[in-house]
C-alpha positions as CSV (number, residue, x, y, z in Angstrom):
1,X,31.2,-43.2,-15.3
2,X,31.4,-43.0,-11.4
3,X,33.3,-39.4,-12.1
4,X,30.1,-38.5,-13.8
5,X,27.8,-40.0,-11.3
6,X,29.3,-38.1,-8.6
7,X,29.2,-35.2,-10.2
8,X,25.3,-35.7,-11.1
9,X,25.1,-36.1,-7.5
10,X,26.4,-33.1,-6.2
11,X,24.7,-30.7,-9.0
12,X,21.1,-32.3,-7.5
13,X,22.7,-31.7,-4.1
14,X,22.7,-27.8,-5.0
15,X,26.5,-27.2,-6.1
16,X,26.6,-24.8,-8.2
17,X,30.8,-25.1,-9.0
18,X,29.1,-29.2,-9.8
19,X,26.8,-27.4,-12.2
20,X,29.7,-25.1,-13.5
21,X,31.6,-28.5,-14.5
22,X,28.7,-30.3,-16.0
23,X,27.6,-27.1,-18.8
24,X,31.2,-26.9,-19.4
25,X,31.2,-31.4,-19.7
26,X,28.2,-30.2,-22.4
27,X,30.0,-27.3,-24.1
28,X,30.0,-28.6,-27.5
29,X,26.9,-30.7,-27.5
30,X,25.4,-26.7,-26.3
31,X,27.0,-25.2,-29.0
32,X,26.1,-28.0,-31.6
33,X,22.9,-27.8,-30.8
34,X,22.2,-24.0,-31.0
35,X,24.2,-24.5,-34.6
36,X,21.6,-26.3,-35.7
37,X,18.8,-24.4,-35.0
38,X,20.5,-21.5,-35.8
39,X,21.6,-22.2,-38.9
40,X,20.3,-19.5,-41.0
41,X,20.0,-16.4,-38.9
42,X,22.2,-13.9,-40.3
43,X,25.7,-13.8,-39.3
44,X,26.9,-11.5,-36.5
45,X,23.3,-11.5,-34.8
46,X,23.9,-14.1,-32.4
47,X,27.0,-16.5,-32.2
48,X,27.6,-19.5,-30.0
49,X,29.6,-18.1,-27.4
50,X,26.4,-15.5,-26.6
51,X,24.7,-18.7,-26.4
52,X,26.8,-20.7,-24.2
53,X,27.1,-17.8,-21.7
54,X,23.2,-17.3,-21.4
55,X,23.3,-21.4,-20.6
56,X,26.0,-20.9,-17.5
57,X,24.3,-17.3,-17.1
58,X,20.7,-19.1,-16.6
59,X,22.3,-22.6,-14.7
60,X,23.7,-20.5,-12.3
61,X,20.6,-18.2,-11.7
62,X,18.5,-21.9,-11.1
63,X,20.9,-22.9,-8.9
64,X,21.0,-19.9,-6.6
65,X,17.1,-19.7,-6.4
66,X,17.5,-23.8,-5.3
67,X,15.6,-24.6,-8.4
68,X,17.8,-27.6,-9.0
69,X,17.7,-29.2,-5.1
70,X,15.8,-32.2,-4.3
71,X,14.0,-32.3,-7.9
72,X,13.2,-34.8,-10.2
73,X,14.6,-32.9,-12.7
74,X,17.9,-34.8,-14.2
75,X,20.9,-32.6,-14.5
76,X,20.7,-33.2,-18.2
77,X,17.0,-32.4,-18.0
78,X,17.8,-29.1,-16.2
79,X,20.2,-28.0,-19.1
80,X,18.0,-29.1,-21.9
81,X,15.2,-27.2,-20.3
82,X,17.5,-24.3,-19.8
83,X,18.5,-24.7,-23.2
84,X,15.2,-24.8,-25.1
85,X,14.3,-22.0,-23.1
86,X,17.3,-19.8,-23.8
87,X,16.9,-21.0,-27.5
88,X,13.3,-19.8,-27.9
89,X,14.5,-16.1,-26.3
90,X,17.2,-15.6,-28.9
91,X,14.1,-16.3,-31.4
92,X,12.3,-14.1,-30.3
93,X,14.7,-11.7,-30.4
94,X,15.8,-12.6,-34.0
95,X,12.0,-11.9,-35.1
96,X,12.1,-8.7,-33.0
97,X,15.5,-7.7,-35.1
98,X,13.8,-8.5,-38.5
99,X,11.1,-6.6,-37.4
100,X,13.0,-3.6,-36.5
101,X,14.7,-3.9,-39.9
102,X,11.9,-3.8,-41.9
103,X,10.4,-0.9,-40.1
104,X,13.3,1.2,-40.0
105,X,15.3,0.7,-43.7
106,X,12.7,3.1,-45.3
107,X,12.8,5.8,-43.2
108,X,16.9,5.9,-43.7
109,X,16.4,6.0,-47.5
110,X,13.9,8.0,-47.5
111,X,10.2,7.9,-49.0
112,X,10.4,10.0,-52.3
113,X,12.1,8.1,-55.6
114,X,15.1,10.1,-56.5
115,X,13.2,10.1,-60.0
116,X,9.8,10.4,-61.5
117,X,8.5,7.1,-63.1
118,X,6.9,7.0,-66.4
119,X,3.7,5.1,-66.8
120,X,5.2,2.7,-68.9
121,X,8.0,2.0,-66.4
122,X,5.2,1.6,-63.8
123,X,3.0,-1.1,-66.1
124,X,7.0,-2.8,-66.3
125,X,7.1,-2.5,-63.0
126,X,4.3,-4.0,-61.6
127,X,4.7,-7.4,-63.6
128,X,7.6,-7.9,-60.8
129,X,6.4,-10.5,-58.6
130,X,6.2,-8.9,-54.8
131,X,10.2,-9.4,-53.5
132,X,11.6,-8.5,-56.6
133,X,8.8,-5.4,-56.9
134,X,10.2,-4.5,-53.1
135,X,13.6,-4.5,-54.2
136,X,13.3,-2.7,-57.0
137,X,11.5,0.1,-55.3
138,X,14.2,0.3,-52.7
139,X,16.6,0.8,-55.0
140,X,14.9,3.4,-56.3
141,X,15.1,5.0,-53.2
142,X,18.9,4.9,-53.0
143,X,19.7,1.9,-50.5
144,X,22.6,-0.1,-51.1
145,X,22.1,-3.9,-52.0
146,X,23.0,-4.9,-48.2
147,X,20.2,-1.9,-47.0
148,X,17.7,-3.9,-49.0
149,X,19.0,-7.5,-47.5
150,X,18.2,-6.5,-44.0
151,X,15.0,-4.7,-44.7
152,X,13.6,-8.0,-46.9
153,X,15.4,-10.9,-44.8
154,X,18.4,-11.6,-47.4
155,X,21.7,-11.3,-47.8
156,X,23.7,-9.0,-49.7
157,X,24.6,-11.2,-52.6
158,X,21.0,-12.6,-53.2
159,X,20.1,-9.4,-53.3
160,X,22.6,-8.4,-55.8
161,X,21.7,-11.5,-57.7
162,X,18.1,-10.7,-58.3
163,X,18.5,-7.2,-58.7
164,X,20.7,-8.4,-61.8
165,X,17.8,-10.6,-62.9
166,X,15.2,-7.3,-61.8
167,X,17.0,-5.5,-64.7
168,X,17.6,-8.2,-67.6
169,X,14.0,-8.9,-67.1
170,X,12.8,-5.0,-67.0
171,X,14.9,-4.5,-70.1
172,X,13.3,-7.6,-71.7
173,X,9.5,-6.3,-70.8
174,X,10.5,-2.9,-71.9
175,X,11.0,-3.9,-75.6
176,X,8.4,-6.1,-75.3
177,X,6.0,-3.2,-74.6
């Protein structure tokens, strides 16, 4: 407990090497935390050693601007502020991602169907509800199950899992009509 007094002491004091000590003191509870709130992003677009090193990245940037010095800020107040603010970036940029997803997957595939559609197939088609209508029409279009996942905000295998569904239910309304 004195250890971590001291050390408190010196990070309001302006050490940034203090500060160092105390992110890396809070590594897990960092990491744990962006976890949490990350839970469902897709894999590979942001991982908790980005996260950790925009923390340090950002502590040290406060601390050489004297941010830190003579506040009322607790250190643990500093990080968490750090933190939420770091944490609200990386949302931002996953939006921006999904964004950029959506707009870019059709021009890849392409904006003509490979095939002409039948009026029947389009009165089938349009008692899809709207995802499974999207998907179907970009398969149509050529793109591959994990294409469609990024452009829609899924992953590979619920896409693959409806698409399955798409067609036992367009062969079912087919006889049907």
């Amino acid at each position: 407990m004195e250890l971590e007094t001291l050390l408190v002491g010196r990070v309001r004091s302006g050490d940034r090497e203090a500060l160092a000590e105390f992110v890396r003191r809070y590594e897990p509870l960092i990491r744990a935390r962006f976890r949490e709130q990350f839970a469902t992003s897709p894999r590979g677009v942001f991982d908790t050693s980005d996260f950790f090193a925009t923390v340090s990245r950002r502590a040290d940037a406060v601390m050489g601007k004297g941010a830190a010095e003579g506040g009322n800020e607790s250190p643990g107040e500093l990080l968490g502020r750090i933190m939420r603010a770091a944490a609200s970036d990386y949302a931002r940029s996953l939006e921006a991602e999904r964004r950029a997803h959506r707009n870019r997957i059709p021009a890849e595939i392409g904006s003509e169907p490979t095939r002409t559609v039948d009026r029947d197939e389009k009165s089938v088609v349009s008692r899809l509800d709207a995802t499974d209508g999207q998907i179907f029409r970009l398969r149509a279009l050529g793109a591959e199950h994990g294409v469609v996942g990024q452009a829609l905000g899924m992953t590979e295998s619920a896409v693959r899992m409806r698409w399955s569904r798409i067609l036992g239910r367009l062969q079912r309304l087919a006889r049907q009509a």
